[in-house]
Each structure stands twice: as structure tokens, then as C-alpha cells.
C-alpha positions in Angstrom: -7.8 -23.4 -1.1 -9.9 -21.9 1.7 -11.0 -18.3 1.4 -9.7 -15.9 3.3 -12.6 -13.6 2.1 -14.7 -15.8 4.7 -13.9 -13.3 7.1 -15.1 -10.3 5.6 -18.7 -10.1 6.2 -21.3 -8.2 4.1 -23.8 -8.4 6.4 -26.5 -5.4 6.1 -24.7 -4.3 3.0 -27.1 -4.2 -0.2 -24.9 -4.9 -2.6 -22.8 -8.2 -3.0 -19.2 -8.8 -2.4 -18.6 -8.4 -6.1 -20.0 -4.9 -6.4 -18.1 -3.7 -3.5 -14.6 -5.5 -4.0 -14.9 -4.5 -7.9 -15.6 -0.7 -6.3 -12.6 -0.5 -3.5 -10.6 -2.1 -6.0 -11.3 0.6 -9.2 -10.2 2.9 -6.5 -7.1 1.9 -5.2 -5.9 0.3 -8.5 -6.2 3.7 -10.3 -6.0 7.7 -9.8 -9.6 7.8 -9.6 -12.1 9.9 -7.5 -15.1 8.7 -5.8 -17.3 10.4 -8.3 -15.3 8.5 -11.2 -15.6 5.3 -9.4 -19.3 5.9 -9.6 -19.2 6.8 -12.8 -17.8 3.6 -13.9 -20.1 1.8 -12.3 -23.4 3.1 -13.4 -22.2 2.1 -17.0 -22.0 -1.3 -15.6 -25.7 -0.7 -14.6 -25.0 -0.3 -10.7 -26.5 2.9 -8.9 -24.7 3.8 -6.0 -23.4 7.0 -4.4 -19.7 8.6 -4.0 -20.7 8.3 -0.3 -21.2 5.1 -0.4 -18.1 4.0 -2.6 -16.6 6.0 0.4 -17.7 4.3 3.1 -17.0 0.7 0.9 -13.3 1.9 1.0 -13.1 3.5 4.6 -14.6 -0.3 5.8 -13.5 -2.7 3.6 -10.3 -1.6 2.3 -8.3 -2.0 5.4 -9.7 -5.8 5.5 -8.7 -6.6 1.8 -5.3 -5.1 2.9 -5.1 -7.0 5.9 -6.0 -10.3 3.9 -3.5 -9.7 1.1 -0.1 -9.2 3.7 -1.3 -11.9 5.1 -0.7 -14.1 1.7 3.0 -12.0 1.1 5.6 -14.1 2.0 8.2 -13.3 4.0 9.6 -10.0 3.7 13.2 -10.0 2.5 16.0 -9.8 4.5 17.6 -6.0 2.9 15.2 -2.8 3.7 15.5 0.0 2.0 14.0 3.1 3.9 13.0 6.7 2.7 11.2 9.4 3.4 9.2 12.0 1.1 6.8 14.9 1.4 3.5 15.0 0.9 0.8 17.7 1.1 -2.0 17.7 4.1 -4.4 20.1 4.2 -2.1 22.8 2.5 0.7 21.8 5.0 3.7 19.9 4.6 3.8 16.1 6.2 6.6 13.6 5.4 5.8 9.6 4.1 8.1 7.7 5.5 8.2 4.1 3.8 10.2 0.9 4.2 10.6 -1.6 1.1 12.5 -4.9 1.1 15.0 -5.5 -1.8 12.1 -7.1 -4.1 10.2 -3.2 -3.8 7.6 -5.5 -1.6 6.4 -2.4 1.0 7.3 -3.6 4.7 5.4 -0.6 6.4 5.1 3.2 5.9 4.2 6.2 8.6 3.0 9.9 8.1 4.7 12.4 10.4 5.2 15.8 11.1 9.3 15.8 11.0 12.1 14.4 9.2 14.6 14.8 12.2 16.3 11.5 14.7 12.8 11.1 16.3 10.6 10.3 13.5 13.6 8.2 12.3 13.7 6.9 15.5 9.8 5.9 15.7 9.3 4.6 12.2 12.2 2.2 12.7 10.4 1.1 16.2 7.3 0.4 14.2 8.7 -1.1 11.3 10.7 -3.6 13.2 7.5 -4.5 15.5 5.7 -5.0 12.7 8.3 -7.7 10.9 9.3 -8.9 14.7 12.9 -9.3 13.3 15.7 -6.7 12.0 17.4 -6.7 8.6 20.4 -8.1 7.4 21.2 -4.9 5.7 19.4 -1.4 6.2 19.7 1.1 3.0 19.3 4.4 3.5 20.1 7.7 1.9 22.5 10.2 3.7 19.9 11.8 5.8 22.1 12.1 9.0 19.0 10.7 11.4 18.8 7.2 10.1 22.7 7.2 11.0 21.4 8.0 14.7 18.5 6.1 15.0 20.8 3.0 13.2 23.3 3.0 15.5 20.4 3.4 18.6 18.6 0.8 17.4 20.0 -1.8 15.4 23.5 -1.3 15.9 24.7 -4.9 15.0 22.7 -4.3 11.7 25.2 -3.2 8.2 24.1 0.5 7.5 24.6 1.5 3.6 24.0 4.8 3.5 24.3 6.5 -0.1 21.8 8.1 -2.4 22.4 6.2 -5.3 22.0 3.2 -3.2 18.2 3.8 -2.4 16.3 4.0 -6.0 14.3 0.8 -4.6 12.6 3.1 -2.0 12.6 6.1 -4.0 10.5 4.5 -6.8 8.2 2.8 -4.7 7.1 6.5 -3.9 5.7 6.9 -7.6 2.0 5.7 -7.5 1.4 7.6 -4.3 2.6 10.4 -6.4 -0.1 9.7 -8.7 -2.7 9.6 -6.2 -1.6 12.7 -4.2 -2.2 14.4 -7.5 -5.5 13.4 -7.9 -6.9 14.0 -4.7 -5.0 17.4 -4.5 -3.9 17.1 -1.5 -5.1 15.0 2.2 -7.5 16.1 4.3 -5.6 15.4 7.6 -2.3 13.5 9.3 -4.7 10.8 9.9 -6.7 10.5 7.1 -3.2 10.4 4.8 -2.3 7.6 7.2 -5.1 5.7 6.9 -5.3 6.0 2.9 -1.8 5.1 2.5 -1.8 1.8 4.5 -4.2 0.4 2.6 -2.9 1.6 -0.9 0.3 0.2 0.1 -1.3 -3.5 0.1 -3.7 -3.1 -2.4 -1.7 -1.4 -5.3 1.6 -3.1 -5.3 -0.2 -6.6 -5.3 -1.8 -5.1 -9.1 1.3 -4.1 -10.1 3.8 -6.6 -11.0 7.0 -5.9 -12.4 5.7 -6.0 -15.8 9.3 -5.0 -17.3 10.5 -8.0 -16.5 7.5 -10.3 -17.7 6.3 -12.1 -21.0 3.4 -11.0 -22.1 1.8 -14.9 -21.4 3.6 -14.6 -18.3 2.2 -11.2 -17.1 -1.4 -11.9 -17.7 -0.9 -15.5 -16.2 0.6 -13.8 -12.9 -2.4 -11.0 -13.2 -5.0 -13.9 -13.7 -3.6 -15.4 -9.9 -3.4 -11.9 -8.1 -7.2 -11.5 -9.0 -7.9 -14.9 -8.2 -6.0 -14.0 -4.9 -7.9 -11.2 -4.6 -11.5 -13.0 -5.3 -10.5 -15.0 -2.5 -9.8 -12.6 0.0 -12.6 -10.1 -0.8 -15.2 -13.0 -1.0 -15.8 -12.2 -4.7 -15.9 -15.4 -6.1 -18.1 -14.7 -9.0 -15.9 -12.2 -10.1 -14.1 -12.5 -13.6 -10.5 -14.1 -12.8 -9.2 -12.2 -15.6 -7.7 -8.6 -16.0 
């Protein structure tokens, strides 16, 4: 197969691919800090800064992110969508996130408000992004999807129950984990930014495991890095978790 990781260019960088993937990779895999990240790798003999494991991500992790949705398969034709607060800079933001019936993330947006609006914008972007509309929208009874529903999709089955949503709502846990360990974000923006790309990067490391073999979840962990290898340009890379 060709690799995608073609694309992503190094050039000017000192370190190879592997360094750099392996690096942006620790950090949105785990709830790690920069200075952790650099901790692990000077055991692996590599000097290298926090700064620099920060500009690695800031660069390169929206192109690995990029690469992997572009190997996802269609998304599924039932999207669950919810909405969750998160802390920025001391203040209170909301995550809004859209996941399709197989907890496959379809898009997510930081915003100020909960209200018709923000409904009303996410569910613009979302269905720009996918170019289609769902066969079935799930919701929970927040009284703005109901608006924005029936503005924009109209033709579209609305379930709208809380017990109905658990896809959504548990596709908000590792960004739990990670708000904890970075405290809190910096800014809208940089909340934004970070959670794109964590979005890609650490759903496609975490398989539904529950529902796996052992043999059969480190035979579909041995293809996601090999996916990965291929998209960051790593090819030296242990294929192995």
C-alpha cells in the first residue's frame, strides 16, 4: 500500500519521522505532559526539549489527524450528538461532539453557549463536514437540538431521550482524562485546536477492547500502528504495541 505519510515532510527537522511520530503519539495516546513525554524519551536515549515535543504536536499532529480520517470509512448513518463543559482559562466553555452509532467521532466544536445557536452552528459544521445528513439524529432533551432539528434537517427522525445518548456521552471520557491533566485550556482556541486532533488520534488507539479476544485485540492494535507508521512516515517503527 502507498504511504500516506509521503505527505508529511520533515524537512529541516533534526530528528526522523520515528522520533517525532513516536513523540505526538505518547502524547495524545496518554494523559501525559510535555515534560513527561520528554521524560520518556530521554530513557530511550533521545534529548529533546518540552518545547520542542510542543511544537512536534502543534505541526504535526493536525497532519497525522488529517491522514488517519482520511483512512475511516464512511461515517455511519445514526449520530449521536452532545454537549459537555469544559474548563478554559478558569472559565466555562461547552465541547460539543457528534459520534456515529459505532462511537466513531464525526466532528466536535468548542463554544461559548449551550443555547439554539451553538446548536444551530455545530449542526451546520457537522453536516458540511460529512456533505450528507443522518438517517437518525440522537440527542438528549436539551430543548435547542429540537430547534435547530427541525431548522435544519427537518426530514431527519429526531430521538430525543437521555438514556438514548450513552454513545455520545461516553465518547466524552478520555477528554475527561486529559482535561485533568492539563488542568484546565489555555484559550477557546487552543481547546479547539487540541481537541480536533485528539479526536483522530486517540479513538484510532483505542479499540473496543471489551469486545475483542485477546489474539484479536493485539492483531487489530498491530494494523492501527501499521496504519499509523504509514501515515506519519515512520516506517521503521516497531509494528507492535
Amino acid at each position: 500500500m502507498e504511504s500516506v505519510g509521503a505527505a508529511v515532510s520533515y524537512k529541516g527537522f533534526r530528528f526522523p519521522a520515528e522520533v517525532i511520530s513516536h513523540a505526538v503519539w505518547l502524547y495524545h495516546r496518554f494523559p501525559l505532559s510535555f515534560r513527561e513525554v520528554e521524560e520518556l524519551l530521554l530513557v530511550r536515549g533521545v534529548v529533546v526539549s518540552h518545547e520542542t515535543i510542543r511544537q512536534w504536536c502543534d505541526q504535526f499532529g493536525p497532519q497525522y489527524a488529517a491522514g488517519l480520517c482520511r483512512r475511516w470509512p464512511q461515517a455511519g448513518d445514526k449520530w449521536h450528538l452532545d454537549e459537555v463543559f469544559i474548563k478554559v482559562n478558569g472559565g466555562r466553555q461547552y465541547l460539543w461532539r457528534a459520534v456515529d452509532q459505532d462511537g466513531n467521532v464525526l466532528d466536535i466544536l468548542v463554544q461559548s453557549k449551550r443555547d439554539a445557536k451553538a446548536a444551530k452552528r455545530f449542526m451546520a459544521k457537522l453536516m458540511k463536514k460529512q456533505r450528507r445528513v443522518p438517517r437518525v439524529l440522537v440527542t438528549d432533551k436539551l430543548r435547542s437540538y429540537g430547534v435547530t432539528h427541525r431548522e435544519l434537517m427537518s426530514s431527519v427522525e429526531h430521538r430525543s431521550h437521555k438514556g438514548l445518548n450513552n454513545r455520545a456521552e461516553n465518547s466524552h471520557q478520555p477528554t475527561r482524562q486529559r482535561e485533568r491533566a492539563m488542568k484546565y485550556f489555555r484559550s477557546p482556541g487552543a481547546a479547539q485546536k487540541f481537541l480536533a486532533v485528539f479526536s483522530q488520534i486517540s479513538p484510532h488507539f483505542r479499540p473496543r477492547r471489551h469486545l475483542m479476544t485477546a489474539p484479536g485485540y493485539r492483531a487489530e492494535m498491530r494494523h492501527r500502528f501499521t496504519t499509523w507508521n504509514q501515515i506519519t512516515g515512520a516506517a521503521g517503527l516497531p509494528a507492535t504495541p
